[in-house]
Structures are given as structure tokens and as C-alpha cells.
KOLNU-553024 format. One record per residue (C-alpha): z, y, x; residue in one letter. Coordinates in Angstrom, 3 decimals, always signed. Last residue first. Layout:
N
ATOM         zz         yy         xx   residu
ATOM          Z          Y          X        A
...
This chain:
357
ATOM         zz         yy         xx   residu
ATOM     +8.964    -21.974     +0.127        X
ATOM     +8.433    -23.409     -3.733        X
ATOM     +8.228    -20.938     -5.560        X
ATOM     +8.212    -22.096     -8.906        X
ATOM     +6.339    -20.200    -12.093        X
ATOM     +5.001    -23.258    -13.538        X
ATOM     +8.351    -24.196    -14.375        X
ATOM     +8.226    -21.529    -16.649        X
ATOM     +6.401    -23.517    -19.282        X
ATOM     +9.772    -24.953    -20.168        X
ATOM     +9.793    -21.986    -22.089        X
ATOM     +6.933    -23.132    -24.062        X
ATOM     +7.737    -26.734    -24.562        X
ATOM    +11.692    -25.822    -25.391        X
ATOM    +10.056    -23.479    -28.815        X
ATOM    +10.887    -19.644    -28.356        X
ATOM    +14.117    -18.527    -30.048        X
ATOM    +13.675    -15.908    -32.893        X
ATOM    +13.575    -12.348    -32.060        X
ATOM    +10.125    -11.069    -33.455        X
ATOM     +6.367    -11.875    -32.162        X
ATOM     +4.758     -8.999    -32.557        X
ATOM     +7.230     -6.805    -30.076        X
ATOM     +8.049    -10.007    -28.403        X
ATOM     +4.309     -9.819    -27.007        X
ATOM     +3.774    -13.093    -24.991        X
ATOM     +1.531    -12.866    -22.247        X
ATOM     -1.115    -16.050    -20.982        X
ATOM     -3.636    -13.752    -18.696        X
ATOM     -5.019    -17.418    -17.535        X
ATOM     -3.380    -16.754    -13.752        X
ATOM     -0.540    -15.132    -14.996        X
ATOM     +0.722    -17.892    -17.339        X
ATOM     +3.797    -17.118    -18.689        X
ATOM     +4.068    -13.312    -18.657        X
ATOM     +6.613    -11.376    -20.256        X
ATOM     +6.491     -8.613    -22.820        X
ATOM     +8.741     -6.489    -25.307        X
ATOM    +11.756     -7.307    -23.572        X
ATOM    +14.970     -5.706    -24.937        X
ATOM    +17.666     -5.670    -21.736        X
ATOM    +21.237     -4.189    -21.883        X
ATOM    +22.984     -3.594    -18.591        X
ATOM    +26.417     -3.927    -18.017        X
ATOM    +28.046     -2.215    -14.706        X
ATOM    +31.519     -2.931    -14.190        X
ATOM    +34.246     +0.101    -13.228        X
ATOM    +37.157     -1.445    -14.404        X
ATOM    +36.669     +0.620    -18.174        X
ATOM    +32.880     -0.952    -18.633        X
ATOM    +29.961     +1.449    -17.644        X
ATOM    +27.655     +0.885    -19.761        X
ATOM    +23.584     +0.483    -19.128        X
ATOM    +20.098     +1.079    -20.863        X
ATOM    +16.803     -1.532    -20.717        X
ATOM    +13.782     -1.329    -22.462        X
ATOM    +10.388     -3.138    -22.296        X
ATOM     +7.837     -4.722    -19.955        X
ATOM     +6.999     -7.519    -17.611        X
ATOM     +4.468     -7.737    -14.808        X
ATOM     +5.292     -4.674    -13.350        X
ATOM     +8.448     -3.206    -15.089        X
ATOM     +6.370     -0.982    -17.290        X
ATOM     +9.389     +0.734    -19.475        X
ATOM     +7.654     +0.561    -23.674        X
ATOM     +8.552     +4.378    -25.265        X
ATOM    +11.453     +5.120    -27.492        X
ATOM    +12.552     +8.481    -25.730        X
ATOM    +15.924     +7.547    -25.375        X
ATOM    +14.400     +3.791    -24.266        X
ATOM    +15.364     +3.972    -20.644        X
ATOM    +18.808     +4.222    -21.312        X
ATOM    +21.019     +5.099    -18.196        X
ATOM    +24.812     +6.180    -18.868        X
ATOM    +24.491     +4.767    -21.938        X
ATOM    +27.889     +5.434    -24.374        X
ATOM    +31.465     +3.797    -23.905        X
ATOM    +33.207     +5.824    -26.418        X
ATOM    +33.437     +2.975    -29.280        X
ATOM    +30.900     +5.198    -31.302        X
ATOM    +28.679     +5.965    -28.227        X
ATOM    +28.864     +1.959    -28.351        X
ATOM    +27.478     +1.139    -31.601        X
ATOM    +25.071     +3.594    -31.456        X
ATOM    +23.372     +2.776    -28.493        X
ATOM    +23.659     -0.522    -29.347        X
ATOM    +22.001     -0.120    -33.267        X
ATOM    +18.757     +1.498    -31.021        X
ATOM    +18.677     -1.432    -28.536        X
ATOM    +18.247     -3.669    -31.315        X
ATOM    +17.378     -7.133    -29.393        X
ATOM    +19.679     -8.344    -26.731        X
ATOM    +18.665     -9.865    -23.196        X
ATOM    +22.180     -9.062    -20.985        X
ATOM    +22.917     -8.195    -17.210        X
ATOM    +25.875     -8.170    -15.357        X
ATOM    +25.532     -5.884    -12.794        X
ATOM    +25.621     -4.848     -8.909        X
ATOM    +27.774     -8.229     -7.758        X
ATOM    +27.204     -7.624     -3.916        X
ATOM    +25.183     -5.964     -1.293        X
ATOM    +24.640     -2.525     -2.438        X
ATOM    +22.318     -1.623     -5.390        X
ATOM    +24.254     +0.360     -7.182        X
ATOM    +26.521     +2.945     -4.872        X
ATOM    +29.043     +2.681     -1.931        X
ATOM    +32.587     +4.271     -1.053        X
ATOM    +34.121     +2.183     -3.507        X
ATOM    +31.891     -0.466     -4.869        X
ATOM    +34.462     -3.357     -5.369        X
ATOM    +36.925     -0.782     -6.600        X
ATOM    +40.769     -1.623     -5.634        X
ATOM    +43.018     -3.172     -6.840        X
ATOM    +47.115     -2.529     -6.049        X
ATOM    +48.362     -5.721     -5.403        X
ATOM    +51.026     -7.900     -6.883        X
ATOM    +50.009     -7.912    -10.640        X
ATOM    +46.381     -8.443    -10.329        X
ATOM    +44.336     -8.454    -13.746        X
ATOM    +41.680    -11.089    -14.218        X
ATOM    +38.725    -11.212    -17.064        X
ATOM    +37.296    -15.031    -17.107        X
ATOM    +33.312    -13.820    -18.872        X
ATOM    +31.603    -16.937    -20.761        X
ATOM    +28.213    -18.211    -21.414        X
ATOM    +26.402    -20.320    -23.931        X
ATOM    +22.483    -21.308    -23.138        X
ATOM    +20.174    -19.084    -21.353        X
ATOM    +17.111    -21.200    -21.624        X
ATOM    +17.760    -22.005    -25.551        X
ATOM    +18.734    -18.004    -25.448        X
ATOM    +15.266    -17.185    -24.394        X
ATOM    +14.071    -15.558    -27.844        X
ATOM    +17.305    -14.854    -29.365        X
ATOM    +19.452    -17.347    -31.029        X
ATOM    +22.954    -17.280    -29.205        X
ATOM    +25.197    -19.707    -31.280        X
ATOM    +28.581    -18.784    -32.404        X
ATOM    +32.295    -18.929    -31.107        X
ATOM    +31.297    -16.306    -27.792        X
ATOM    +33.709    -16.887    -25.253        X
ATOM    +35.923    -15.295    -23.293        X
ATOM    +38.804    -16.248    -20.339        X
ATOM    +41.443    -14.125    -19.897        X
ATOM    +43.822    -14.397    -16.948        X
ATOM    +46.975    -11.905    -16.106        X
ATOM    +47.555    -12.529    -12.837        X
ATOM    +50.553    -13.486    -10.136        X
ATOM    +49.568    -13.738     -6.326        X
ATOM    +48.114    -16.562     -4.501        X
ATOM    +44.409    -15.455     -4.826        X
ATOM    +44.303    -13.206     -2.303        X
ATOM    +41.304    -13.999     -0.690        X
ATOM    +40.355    -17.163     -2.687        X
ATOM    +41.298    -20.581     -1.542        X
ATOM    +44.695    -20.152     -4.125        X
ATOM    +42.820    -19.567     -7.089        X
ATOM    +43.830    -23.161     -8.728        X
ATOM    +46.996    -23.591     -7.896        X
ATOM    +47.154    -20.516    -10.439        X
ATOM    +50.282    -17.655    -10.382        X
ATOM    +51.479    -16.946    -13.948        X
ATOM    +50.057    -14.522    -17.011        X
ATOM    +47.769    -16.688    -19.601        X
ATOM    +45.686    -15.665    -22.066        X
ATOM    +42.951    -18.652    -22.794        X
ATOM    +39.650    -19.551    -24.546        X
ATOM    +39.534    -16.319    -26.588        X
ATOM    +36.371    -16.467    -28.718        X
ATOM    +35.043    -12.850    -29.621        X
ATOM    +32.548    -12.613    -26.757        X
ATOM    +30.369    -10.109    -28.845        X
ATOM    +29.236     -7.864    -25.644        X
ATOM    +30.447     -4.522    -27.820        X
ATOM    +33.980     -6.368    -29.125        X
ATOM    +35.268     -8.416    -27.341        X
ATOM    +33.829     -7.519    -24.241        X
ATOM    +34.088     -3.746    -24.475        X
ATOM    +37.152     -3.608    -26.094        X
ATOM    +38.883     -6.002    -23.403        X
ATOM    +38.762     -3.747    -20.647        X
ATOM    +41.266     -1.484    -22.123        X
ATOM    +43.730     -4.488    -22.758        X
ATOM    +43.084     -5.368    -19.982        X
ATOM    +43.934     -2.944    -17.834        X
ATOM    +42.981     -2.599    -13.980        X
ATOM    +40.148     -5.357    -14.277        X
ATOM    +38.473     -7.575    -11.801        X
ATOM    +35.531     -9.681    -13.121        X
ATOM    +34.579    -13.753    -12.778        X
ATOM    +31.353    -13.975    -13.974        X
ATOM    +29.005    -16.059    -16.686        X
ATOM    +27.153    -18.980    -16.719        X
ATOM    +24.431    -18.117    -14.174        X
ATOM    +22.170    -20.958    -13.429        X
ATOM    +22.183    -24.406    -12.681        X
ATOM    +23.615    -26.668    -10.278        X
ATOM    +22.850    -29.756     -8.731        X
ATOM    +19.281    -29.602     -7.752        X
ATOM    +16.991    -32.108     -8.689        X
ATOM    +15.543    -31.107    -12.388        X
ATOM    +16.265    -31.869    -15.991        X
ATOM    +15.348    -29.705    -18.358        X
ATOM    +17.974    -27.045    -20.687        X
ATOM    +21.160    -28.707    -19.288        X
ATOM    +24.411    -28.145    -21.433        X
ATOM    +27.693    -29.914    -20.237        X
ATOM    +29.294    -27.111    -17.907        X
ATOM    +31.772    -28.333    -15.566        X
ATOM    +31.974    -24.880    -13.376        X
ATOM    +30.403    -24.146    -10.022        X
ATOM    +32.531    -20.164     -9.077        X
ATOM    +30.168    -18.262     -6.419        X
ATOM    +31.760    -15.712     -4.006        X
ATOM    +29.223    -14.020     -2.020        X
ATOM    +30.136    -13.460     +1.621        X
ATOM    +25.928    -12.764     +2.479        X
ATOM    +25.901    -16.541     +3.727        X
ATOM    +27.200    -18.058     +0.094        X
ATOM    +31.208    -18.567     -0.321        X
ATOM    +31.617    -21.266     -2.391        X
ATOM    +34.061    -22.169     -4.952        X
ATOM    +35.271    -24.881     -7.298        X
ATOM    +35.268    -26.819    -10.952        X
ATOM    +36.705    -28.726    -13.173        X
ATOM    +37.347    -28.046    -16.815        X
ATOM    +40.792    -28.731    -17.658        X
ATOM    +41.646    -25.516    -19.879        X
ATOM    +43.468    -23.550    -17.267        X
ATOM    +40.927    -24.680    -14.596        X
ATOM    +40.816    -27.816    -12.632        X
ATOM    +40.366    -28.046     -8.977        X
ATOM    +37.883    -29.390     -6.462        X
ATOM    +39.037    -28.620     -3.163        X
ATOM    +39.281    -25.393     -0.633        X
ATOM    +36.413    -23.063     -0.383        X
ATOM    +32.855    -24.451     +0.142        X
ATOM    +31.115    -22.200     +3.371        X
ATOM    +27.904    -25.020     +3.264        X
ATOM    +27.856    -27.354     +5.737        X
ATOM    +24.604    -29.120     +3.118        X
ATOM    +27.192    -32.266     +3.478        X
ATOM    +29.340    -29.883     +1.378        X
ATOM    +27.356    -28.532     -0.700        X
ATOM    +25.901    -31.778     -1.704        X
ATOM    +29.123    -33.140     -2.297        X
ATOM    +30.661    -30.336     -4.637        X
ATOM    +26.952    -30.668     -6.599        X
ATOM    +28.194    -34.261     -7.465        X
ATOM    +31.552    -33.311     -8.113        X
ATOM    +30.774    -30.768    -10.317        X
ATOM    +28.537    -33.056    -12.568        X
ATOM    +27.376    -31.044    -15.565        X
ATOM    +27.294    -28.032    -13.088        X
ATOM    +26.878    -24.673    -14.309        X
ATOM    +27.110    -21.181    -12.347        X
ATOM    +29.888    -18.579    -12.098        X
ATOM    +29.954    -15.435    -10.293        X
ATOM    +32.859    -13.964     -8.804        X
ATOM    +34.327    -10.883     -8.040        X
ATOM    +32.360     -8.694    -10.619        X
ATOM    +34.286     -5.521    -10.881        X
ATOM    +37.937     -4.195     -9.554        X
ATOM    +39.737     -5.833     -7.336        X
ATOM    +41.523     -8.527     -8.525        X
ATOM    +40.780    -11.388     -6.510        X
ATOM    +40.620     -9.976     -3.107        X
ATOM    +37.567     -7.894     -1.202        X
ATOM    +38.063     -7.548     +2.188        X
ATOM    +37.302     -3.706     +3.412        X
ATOM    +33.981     -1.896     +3.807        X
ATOM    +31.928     -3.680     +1.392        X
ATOM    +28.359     -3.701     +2.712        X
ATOM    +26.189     -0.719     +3.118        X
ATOM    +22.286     -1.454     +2.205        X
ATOM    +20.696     +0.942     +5.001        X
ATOM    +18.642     +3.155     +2.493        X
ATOM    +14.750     +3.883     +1.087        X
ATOM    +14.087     +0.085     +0.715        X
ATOM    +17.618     -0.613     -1.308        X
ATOM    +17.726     -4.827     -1.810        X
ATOM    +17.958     -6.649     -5.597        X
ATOM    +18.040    -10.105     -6.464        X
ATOM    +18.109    -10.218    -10.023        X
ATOM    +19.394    -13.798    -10.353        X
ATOM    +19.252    -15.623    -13.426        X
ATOM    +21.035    -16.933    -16.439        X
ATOM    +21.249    -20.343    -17.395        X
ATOM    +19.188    -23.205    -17.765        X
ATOM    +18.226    -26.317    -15.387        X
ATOM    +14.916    -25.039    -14.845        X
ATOM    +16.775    -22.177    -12.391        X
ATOM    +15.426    -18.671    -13.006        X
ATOM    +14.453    -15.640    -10.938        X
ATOM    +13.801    -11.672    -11.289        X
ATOM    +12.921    -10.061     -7.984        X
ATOM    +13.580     -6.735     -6.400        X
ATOM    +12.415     -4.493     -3.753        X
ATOM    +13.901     -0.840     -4.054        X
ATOM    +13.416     +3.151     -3.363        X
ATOM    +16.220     +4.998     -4.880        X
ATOM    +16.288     +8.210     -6.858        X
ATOM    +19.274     +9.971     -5.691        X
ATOM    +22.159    +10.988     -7.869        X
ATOM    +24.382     +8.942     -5.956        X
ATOM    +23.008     +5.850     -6.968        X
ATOM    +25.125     +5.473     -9.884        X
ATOM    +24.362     +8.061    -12.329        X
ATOM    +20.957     +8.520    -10.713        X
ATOM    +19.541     +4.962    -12.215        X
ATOM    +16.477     +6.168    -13.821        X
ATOM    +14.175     +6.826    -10.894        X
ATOM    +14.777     +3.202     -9.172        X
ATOM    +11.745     +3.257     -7.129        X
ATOM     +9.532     +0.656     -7.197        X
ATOM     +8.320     -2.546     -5.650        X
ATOM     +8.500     -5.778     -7.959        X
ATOM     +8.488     -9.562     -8.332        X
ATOM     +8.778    -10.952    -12.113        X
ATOM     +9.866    -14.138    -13.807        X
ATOM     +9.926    -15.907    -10.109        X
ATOM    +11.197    -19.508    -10.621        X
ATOM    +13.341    -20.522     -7.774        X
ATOM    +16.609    -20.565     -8.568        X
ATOM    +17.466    -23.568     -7.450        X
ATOM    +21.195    -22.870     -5.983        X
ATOM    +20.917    -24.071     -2.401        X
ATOM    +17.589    -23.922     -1.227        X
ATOM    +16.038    -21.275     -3.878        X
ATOM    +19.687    -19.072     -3.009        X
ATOM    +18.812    -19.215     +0.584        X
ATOM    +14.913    -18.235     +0.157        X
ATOM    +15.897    -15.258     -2.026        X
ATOM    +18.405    -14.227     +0.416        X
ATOM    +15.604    -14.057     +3.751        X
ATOM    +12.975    -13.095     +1.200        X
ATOM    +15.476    -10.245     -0.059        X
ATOM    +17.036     -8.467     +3.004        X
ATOM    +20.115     -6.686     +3.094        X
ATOM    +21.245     -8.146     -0.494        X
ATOM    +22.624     -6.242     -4.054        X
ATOM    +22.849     -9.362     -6.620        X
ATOM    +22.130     -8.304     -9.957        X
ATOM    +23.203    -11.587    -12.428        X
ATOM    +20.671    -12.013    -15.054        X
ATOM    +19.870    -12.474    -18.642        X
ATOM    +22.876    -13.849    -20.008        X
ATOM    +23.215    -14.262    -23.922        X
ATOM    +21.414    -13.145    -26.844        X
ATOM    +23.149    -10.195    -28.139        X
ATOM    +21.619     -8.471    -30.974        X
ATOM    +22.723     -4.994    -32.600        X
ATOM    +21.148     -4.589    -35.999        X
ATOM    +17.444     -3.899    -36.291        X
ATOM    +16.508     -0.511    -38.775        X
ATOM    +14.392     -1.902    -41.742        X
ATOM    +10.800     +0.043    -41.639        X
């Protein structure tokens, strides 16, 4: 049987740790559309002991899409623990996911709505180093969210914004950090380098100092199963120069309120595992070591994680099976199937899947 090469297909998900999930869920369906539920589960989090405190963790977590395309949400809240929020103010440069960024093909169309929604919008519409424009919102949980002119729209829908296009992430070397995103998560275009102080950043908390700002890309086109949902993506990488950063987590574990992981579909899990024990950045969870199917209630396969140099938590995810249609038993078997993107009609199928309170 021919061994698979390493695969990444784009986004996934964006974890985001919360006190209470309907109550966050429900926010992020009114404001950011993502309201269709992939999968809804109850379980304990047995596998993730590196970075739960070497506890196994009871949790309530869903999976869920916008129409519009791009990545999702895995909202994600501790049942066994008090979720512990961030214990200081967390400034541009600290280290992890700071930001996360969703598309807009009309920025200041979805700027508006926020707005007249009173939502906690942060300063003005700006442009970004390479003229795209864009801005931020803080969402009720303190959330920093990054809506970025972004032309690609998988279907047509009401809400303004999409889904996840990529994140904004703290690093303490770049260079370092770099590696792993270049060259393990395949985002080999760079868009900009730049080191200065940005008009631009100034709403954020501490966002008037000096940086180092890298924005990534990947130069060719995603073609896994869901990528025509997922779409292109980027990761911004920022280094502080005029504070000392700190760790987004410190003091708390996985699962927390905030940024928890960046999360991407890939096929080969095998040729990853390799390919980054090699670079020296090998799984601290990985699901699949002993090659069997993960039951993740109404979906299945294998996921593993990294630990990136800052700190960041990347998760790989191959998925073997996902339902469509649960009410006909309509279940696609990727593991039959192959890798190759699914036709628009089918995924659009998923609209079928909207909550709608």
C-alpha cells in the first residue's frame, strides 16, 4: 500500500475556551454566523494530559461553520473545572493566539452592522501593511477578533462576515517560530516583513509599541476534501520589541477561556508525525499512535498536536467520517472516499445543519 505524503488542507477550526457554551455559542451565531453544528459532544478529554495539567478533563464542546466559508469555531468549555480566565491584560505580543481573523468581502459593511449592533468595535477602519482593510472587535468574553477584506465567499448568506481566516499570534523569536509555519504548516508565501510601529494596531492593548510583523501565506491551492469550504488562509506572526511578553496561558491550562488552538484538516497523519519529530517539534498528543479510528460522537478519525516555539497549540485533524444528513443516516467515509475536494452542492449541504436559536 503507497505510504500518503503530508497534506495540509487549510483551517479547520479556531478552539475557543468559554465559561459557558450555549450562552457563547448563541453570541457568536448572532453576531458572527456560525451557526452550523458539524458535531455537538460530551466527553472527557483523556488524551490531552500534556496540557491540562496532567488531568483528564471533563468537557462540552461544539464544532460550527459559517455558509459563507472559512474555518470554524470549536467552542470548547471545562465541565469538571471553574474555566480560569487570563489573570492579567493581555497586549499584542504576548505569547500565542492574540487575535483571530475572519473574512469580510465588504468590511465596511460588516463594520456598520457591528456597530449599530453596540457591539465593543475597537477604534476605525484601517488598512493593513498591504492595503487590505480591515478592523477589530472585542466579543463579550474579551475576545479579540481581526474582520479582514477577504474576496472569496463559498455561498451567499445574510450575515456580514465569514469564518476563520487565520490568527493573529504572539511570538518571542521569529525566526524560531517561523520553522514551524513555513515550513511544517506549508505557509511558504511571505506577504510582508516589516519592523516599525503600525497606525494600524494602535486600538489594541498595547499596540503602540514597535514590532516585528510577518504575515504568511500559502502560494498554492488547498485541495483537500473541505478546502472549497475552508478557502485560503493566512497566519500575521508579531514580535514585541518594547515589552517583555508574556504567555497567554500562564498560570492556566487547554481549555481556558481564550484562543486554545489553531486547528488544521490534513490528510497523512503518519508522513506528519514524521516530518515534524524530524524538525524537533514532535506530537505531544496523537491519537492515531496506535492507528485506530478516534469516535468523536457523530464524527470520527485522528487528530495529534505541536507545540509551536511561542507556546501555540496546533492540532492536526484526518477525518475519516462526518455526517451530512443525520436524520436519513447520510455519512461520508473519507477513508473510501480519498482526499479530493467534495463537489460545492454537497458541502453546501451543510446548511441543513443550522441552528437557528
Amino acid at each position: 500500500m503507497k505510504k500518503m505524503s503530508a497534506k495540509i488542507n487549510g483551517i479547520q477550526q479556531l478552539g475557543v475556551g468559554v465559561i459557558h457554551l450555549e450562552e457563547a455559542w448563541k453570541w457568536y451565531r448572532q453576531y458572527f454566523a456560525m451557526d452550523i453544528r458539524i458535531f455537538e459532544e460530551e466527553a472527557v478529554a483523556e488524551l490531552m494530559l500534556p496540557h491540562t495539567g496532567g488531568k483528564p478533563r471533563a468537557r462540552h464542546a461544539v464544532l460550527a461553520l459559517n455558509m459563507r466559508g472559512g474555518g470554524g469555531f470549536e467552542i470548547w468549555q471545562h465541565k469538571g473545572k471553574t474555566p480560569e480566565l487570563p489573570k492579567f491584560e493581555i497586549q499584542l505580543g504576548d505569547l500565542g493566539i492574540y487575535i483571530g481573523k475572519l473574512k469580510a468581502d465588504n468590511v465596511r459593511k460588516a463594520y456598520k452592522k457591528f456597530k449599530s449592533d453596540g457591539l465593543n468595535v475597537l477604534g476605525e477602519i484601517s488598512k493593513t501593511p498591504e492595503g487590505k482593510e480591515h478592523f477589530f472587535i472585542k466579543d463579550y468574553l474579551g475576545n479579540l477578533w481581526e474582520v479582514v477584506n477577504h474576496h472569496e465567499v463559498f455561498r451567499r448568506e445574510k450575515s456580514v462576515t465569514g469564518g476563520v481566516l487565520g490568527a493573529v499570534i504572539g511570538v518571542k523569536n521569529m525566526d524560531d517560530s517561523l520553522k514551524v509555519y513555513r515550513e511544517i504548516l506549508q505557509y511558504d508565501k511571505i506577504v510582508y516583513d516589516i519592523n516599525d510601529s503600525f497606525a494600524d494596531l494602535s486600538a489594541l492593548p498595547g499596540g503602540k509599541g514597535k514590532f516585528r510583523r510577518v504575515l504568511l501565506e500559502h502560494s498554492g491551492i488547498r485541495n483537500g476534501a473541505f478546502s472549497p469550504l475552508f478557502g485560503s488562509t493566512c497566519i500575521e506572526l508579531v514580535q514585541a520589541f518594547d515589552h517583555q511578553p508574556r504567555d497567554i496561558y500562564e498560570g492556566r491550562i487547554w481549555g481556558d477561556p481564550g484562543f486554545i488552538h489553531l486547528c488544521f484538516d490534513i490528510n497523512g497523519i503518519d508522513a506528519i508525525r514524521e516530518k515534524v519529530k524530524q524538525m524537533g517539534y514532535p506530537f505531544t498528543v496523537d491519537s492515531a499512535r496506535n492507528h485506530e479510528t478516534f469516535d468523536m460522537g457523530e464524527a470520527a478519525g485522528n487528530f495529534a498536536y505541536i507545540q509551536a516555539p511561542e507556546g501555540t497549540l496546533i492540532e492536526f485533524v484526518e477525518t475519516h467520517k462526518i455526517p451530512i444528513l443525520e436524520k436519513i443516516g447520510w455519512t461520508i467515509d473519507f477513508r473510501k472516499r480519498g482526499s479530493h475536494p467534495l463537489p460545492d452542492w454537497l458541502l453546501k449541504m451543510f446548511r441543513f445543519k443550522r441552528v437557528k436559536k
